[in-house]
C-alpha positions in Angstrom: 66.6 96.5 137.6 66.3 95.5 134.1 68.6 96.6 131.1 68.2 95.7 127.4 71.3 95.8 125.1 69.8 96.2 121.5 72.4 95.5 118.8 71.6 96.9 115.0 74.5 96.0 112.0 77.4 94.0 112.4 78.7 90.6 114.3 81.5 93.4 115.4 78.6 95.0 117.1 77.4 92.1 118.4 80.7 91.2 120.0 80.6 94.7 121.5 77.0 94.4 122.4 78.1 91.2 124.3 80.4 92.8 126.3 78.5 95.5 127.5 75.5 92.9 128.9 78.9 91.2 130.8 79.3 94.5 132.6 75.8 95.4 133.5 75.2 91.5 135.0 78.5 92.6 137.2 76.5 95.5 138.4 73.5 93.5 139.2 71.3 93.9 136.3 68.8 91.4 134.8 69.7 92.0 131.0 68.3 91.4 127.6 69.2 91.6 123.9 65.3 91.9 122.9 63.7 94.5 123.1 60.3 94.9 125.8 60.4 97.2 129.1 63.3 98.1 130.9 64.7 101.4 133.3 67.7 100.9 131.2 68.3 100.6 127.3 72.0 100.9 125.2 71.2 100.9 121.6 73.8 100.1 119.8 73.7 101.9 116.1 74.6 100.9 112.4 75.8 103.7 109.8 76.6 101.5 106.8 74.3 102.8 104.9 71.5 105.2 105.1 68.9 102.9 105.9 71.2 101.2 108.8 71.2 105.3 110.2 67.6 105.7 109.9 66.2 102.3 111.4 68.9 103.5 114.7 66.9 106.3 114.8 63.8 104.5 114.7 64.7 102.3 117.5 64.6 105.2 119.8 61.1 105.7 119.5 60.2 102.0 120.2 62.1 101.4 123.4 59.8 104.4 124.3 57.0 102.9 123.4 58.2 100.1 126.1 59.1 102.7 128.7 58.6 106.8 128.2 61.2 106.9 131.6 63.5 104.3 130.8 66.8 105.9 130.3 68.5 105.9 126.8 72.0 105.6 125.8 72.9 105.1 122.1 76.6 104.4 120.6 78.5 103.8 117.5 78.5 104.3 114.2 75.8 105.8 113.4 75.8 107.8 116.7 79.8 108.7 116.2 78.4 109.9 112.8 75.7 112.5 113.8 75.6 112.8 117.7 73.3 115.8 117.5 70.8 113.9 115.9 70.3 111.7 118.9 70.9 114.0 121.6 67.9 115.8 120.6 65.6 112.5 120.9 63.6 112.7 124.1 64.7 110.0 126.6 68.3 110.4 125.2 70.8 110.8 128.0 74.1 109.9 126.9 75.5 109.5 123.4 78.7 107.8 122.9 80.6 106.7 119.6 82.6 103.5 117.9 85.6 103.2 120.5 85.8 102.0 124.1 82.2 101.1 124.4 82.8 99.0 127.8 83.3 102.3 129.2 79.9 103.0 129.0 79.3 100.5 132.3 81.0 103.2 134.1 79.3 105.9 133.1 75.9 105.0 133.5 75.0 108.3 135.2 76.9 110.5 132.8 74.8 112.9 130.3 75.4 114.3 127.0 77.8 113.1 124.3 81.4 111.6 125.5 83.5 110.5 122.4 86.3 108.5 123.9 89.6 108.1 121.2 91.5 104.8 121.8 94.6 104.1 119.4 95.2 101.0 120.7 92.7 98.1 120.7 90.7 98.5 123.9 88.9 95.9 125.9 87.5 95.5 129.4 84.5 93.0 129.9 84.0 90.1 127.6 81.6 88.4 126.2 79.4 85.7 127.3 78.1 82.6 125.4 75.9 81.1 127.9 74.6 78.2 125.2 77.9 77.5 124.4 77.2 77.3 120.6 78.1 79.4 118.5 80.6 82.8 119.8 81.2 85.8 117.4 85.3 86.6 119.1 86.1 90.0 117.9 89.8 90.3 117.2 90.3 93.4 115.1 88.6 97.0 114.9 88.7 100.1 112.9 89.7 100.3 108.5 92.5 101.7 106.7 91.0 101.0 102.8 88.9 104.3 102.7 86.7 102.6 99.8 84.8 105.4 98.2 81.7 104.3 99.1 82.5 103.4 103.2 82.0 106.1 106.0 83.2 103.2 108.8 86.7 104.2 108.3 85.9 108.1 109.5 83.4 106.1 112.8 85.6 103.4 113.5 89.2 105.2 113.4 92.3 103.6 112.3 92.9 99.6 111.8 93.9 98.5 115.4 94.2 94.3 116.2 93.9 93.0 119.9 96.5 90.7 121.5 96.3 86.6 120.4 96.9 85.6 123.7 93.7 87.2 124.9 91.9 85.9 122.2 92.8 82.3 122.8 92.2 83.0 126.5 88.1 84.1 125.6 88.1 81.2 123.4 88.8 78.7 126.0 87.2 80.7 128.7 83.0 80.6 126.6 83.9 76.5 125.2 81.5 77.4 122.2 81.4 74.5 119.9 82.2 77.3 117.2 83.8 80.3 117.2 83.5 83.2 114.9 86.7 85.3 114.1 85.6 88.8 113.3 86.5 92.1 112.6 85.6 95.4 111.0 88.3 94.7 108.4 89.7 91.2 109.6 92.0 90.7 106.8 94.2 93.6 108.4 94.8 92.2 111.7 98.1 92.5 112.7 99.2 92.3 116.8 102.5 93.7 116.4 103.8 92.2 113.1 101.5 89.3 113.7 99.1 89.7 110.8 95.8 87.2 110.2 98.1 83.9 108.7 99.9 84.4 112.1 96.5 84.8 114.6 95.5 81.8 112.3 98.7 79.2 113.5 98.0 80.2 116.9 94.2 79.6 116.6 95.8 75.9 116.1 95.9 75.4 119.9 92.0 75.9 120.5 89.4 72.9 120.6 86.4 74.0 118.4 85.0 74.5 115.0 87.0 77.9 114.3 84.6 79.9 111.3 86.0 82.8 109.7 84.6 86.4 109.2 84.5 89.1 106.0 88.0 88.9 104.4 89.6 90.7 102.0 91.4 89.3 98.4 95.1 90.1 99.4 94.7 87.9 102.0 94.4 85.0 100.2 97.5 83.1 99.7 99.1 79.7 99.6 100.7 79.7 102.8 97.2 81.7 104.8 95.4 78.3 103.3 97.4 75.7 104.4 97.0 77.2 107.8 93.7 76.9 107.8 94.1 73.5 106.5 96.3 73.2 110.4 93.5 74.3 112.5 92.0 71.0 114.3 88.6 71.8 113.2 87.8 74.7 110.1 84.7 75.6 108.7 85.5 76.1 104.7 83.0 79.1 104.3 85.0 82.0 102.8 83.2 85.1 102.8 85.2 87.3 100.1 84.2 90.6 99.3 83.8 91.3 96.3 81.4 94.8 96.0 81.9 95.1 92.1 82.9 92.6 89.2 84.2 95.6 86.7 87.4 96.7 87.0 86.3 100.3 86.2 83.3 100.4 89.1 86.0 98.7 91.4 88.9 101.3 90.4 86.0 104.1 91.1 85.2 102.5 94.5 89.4 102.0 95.8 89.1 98.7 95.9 92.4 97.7 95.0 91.8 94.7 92.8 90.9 93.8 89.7 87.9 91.6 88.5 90.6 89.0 87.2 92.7 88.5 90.5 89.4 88.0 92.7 88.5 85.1 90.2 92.4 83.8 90.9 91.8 84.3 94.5 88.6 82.0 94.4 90.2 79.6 92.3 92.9 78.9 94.7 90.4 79.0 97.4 88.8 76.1 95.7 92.2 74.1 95.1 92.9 73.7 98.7 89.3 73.4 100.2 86.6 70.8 97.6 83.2 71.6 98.7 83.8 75.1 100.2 81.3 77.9 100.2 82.0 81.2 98.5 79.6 83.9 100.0 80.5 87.7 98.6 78.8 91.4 99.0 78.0 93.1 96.0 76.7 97.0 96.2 74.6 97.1 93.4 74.2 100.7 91.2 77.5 102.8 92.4 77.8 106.1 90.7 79.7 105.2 88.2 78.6 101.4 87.4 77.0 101.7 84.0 74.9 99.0 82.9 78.2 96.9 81.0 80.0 97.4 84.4 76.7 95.8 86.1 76.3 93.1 83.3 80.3 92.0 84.3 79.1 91.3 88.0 76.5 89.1 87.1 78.8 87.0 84.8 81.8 87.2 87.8 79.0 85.7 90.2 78.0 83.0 88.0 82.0 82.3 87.2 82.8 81.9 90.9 79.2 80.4 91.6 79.0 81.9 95.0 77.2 79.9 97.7 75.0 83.4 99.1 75.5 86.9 98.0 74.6 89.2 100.2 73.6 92.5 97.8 72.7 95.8 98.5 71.7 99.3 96.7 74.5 101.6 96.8 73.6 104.7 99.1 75.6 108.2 99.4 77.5 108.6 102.8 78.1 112.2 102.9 81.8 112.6 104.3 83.0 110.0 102.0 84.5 110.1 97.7 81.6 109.0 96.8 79.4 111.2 98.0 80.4 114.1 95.4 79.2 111.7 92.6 75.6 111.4 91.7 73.2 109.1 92.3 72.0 106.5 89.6 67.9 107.1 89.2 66.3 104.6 91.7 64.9 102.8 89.3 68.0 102.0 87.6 69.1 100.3 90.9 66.0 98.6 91.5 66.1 97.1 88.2 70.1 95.9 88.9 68.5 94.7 92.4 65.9 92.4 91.0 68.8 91.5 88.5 71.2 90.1 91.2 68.7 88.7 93.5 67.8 86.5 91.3 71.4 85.5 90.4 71.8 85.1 94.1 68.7 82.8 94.4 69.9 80.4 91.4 73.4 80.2 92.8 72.3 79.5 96.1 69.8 76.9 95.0 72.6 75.3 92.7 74.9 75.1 95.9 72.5 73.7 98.1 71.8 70.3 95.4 75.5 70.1 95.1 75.8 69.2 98.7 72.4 66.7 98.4 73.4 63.5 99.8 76.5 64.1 101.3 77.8 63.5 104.5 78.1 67.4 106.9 78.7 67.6 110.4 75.8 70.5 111.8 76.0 72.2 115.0 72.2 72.3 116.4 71.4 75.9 117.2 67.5 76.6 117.7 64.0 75.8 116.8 61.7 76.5 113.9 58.3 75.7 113.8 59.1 72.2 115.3 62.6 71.5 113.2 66.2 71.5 114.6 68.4 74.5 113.3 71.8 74.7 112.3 74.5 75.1 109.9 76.6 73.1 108.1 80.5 73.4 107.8 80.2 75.2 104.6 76.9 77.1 106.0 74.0 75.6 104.4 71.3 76.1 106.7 69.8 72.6 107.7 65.9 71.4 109.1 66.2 68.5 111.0 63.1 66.9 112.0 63.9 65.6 115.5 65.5 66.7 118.4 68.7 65.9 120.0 71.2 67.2 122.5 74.0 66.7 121.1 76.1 69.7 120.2 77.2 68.4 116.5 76.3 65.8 114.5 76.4 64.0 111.2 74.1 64.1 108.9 73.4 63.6 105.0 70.9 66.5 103.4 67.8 65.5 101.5 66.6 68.0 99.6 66.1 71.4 99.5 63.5 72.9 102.1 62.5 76.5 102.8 66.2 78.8 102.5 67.9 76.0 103.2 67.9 71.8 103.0 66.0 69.3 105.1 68.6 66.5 106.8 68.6 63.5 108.9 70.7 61.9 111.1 73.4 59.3 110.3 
């Protein structure tokens, strides 16, 4: 019997997604992430924004179009959010939420809507890595910020942090060549006073590239960067989120920082780690940004001169602060949008001729169109045109090529 686990959003719910496929190859099923036919299919939903909802919808009506009598379960966030709204799809049998998702595997049969609350962190299967690349090790779930913007804190619960020693045990257990601490808020991990500097020492013990996810200003410190500086292998790619460069848009989102003290944050970043790339989120055209708030992101982004940005049009997400504001005209955001993308292309093209000619150590990950794939420490993405086995290896970039840098061996 074949089962497809479709995973839309986060590496959080890719971690999850990961566990469920675990538990449905212990039952016996031949399972997939992609999506073609199947008696079985878990979708596993985005709410972030409104977009994320609506494509989580969509998906329902194209595993049909695989299988009109497969079954259909769908969980979290954008299920937890409005359950109702996918009940009602035909094909739907069970709808779940954000917490306990493993427990789906033992309720395969169930119908209707089941919304299991866990206060502690819960897990049962884990994932798999069967290339032994790259793993995505989810240590942390749920958010406590409440950012005006953010409905995940009302899906995903309260901020709840899973046990090291389990961590280093999955670690050890999948042998990836790189492994991908995430969370939904990663930056407030803390395993019974052990917070993330803490998670980080312990990480010490492990033998592989150890990449961290999204993380938040307040973590950044002296003494959290010289343990990263301990780990036996680090990637220096800091993802920091930013959302706003005006202190007024970032006051009106919670964000709990000012403009000045993420620019101290990245300096010190750059003091202990040369060569390290900054990627950031920026919501472009919050309620409340006016075009003076915008115009102090830009400059903020060209300050820090960010490796990626990942940018987005603010959306409402009723049930949250924000929602009571209103909307900037669409136009007004797509005009900030073409704006930052093109800040975000220039950056990202001045980052990637930094690093020409040096020396990077790439883990080989797939195939494009006849070139190796892979990303450097500081997560350039790399063309290499040749194969090889190995699972890393050293190589000096070129030049710039398609959205990232061609390579070769040395």
């Amino acid at each position: 019997m074949k089962a497809v686990v479709f995973t839309l959003g986060c590496k959080v719910n890719s971690c999850e997604s990961a566990s469920l496929m675990t538990g449905l190859k212990e039952l016996g099923f031949e399972v997939s992430d992609k999506l073609g036919f199947a008696e079985l299919y878990i979708i596993n939903t985005c709410a972030v924004t409104a977009e994320a909802e609506k494509k989580s919808r969509q998906t329902i009506a194209r595993v049909r179009r695989f299988n009109p009598n497969a079954k259909i379960i769908v969980t979290g966030c954008a299920s937890q959010k409005s359950p109702q709204d996918f009940l009602k799809k035909e094909g739907v049998t069970l709808v779940t939420g954000t917490n306990s998702k493993d427990k789906i595997i033992d309720q395969l049969e169930s119908e209707g809507l089941i919304i299991w609350e866990e206060k502690d962190y819960y897990e049962k299967y884990l994932p798999e890595n069967p290339d032994k690349t790259r793993a995505y090790i989810k240590v942390q779930d749920g958010c406590n910020n409440f950012c005006s913007y953010c409905i995940i804190p009302y899906l995903r619960g309260r901020t709840r942090s899973r046990n090291p020693d389990r961590v280093i045990e999955e670690i050890q257990r999948l042998s990836p060549v790189e492994a991908v601490i995430t969370g939904i808020n990663l930056s407030a991990y803390n395993y019974q006073g052990m917070g993330l500097k803490g998670l980080i020492d312990r990480l010490s013990e492990v033998n592989c590239r150890i990449r961290l996810g999204s993380l938040e200003v307040g973590v950044i410190t002296e003494e959290f960067l010289k343990s990263l500086k301990g780990l036996k292998d680090f990637a220096p790619h800091f993802h920091l989120s930013l959302q706003s460069g005006a202190n007024a848009t970032l006051k009106a989102m919670n964000r709990r920082y000012t403009r000045e003290e993420y620019l101290e944050k990245c300096e010190l970043i750059k003091k202990h780690f040369t060569g390290c790339a900054i990627t950031t989120d920026v919501i472009v055209g919050y309620s409340t940004e006016t075009q003076a708030d915008f115009e102090e992101s830009l400059d903020l982004c060209k300050r820090v001169g960010f490796a990626d940005i990942h940018c987005f049009p603010y959306s409402k997400r009723e049930g949250t602060v924000g929602a009571r504001l209103k909307e900037l005209p669409s136009d007004v955001k797509g005009a900030r949008m073409d704006a930052v993308l093109a800040v975000k292309k220039e950056l990202k093209e001045n980052f990637i001729k930094l690093n020409l000619g040096k020396a990077s150590e790439v883990i080989p990950e797939d195939k494009e169109d006849g070139f190796t794939v892979g990303y450097t420490e500081n997560y350039i993405k790399v063309y290499l045109d040749c194969q090889t086995d190995s699972k890393k290896v050293k190589v000096r970039l070129l030049s710039p090529f398609k959205d990232g840098a061609l390579a070769e061996i040395i």
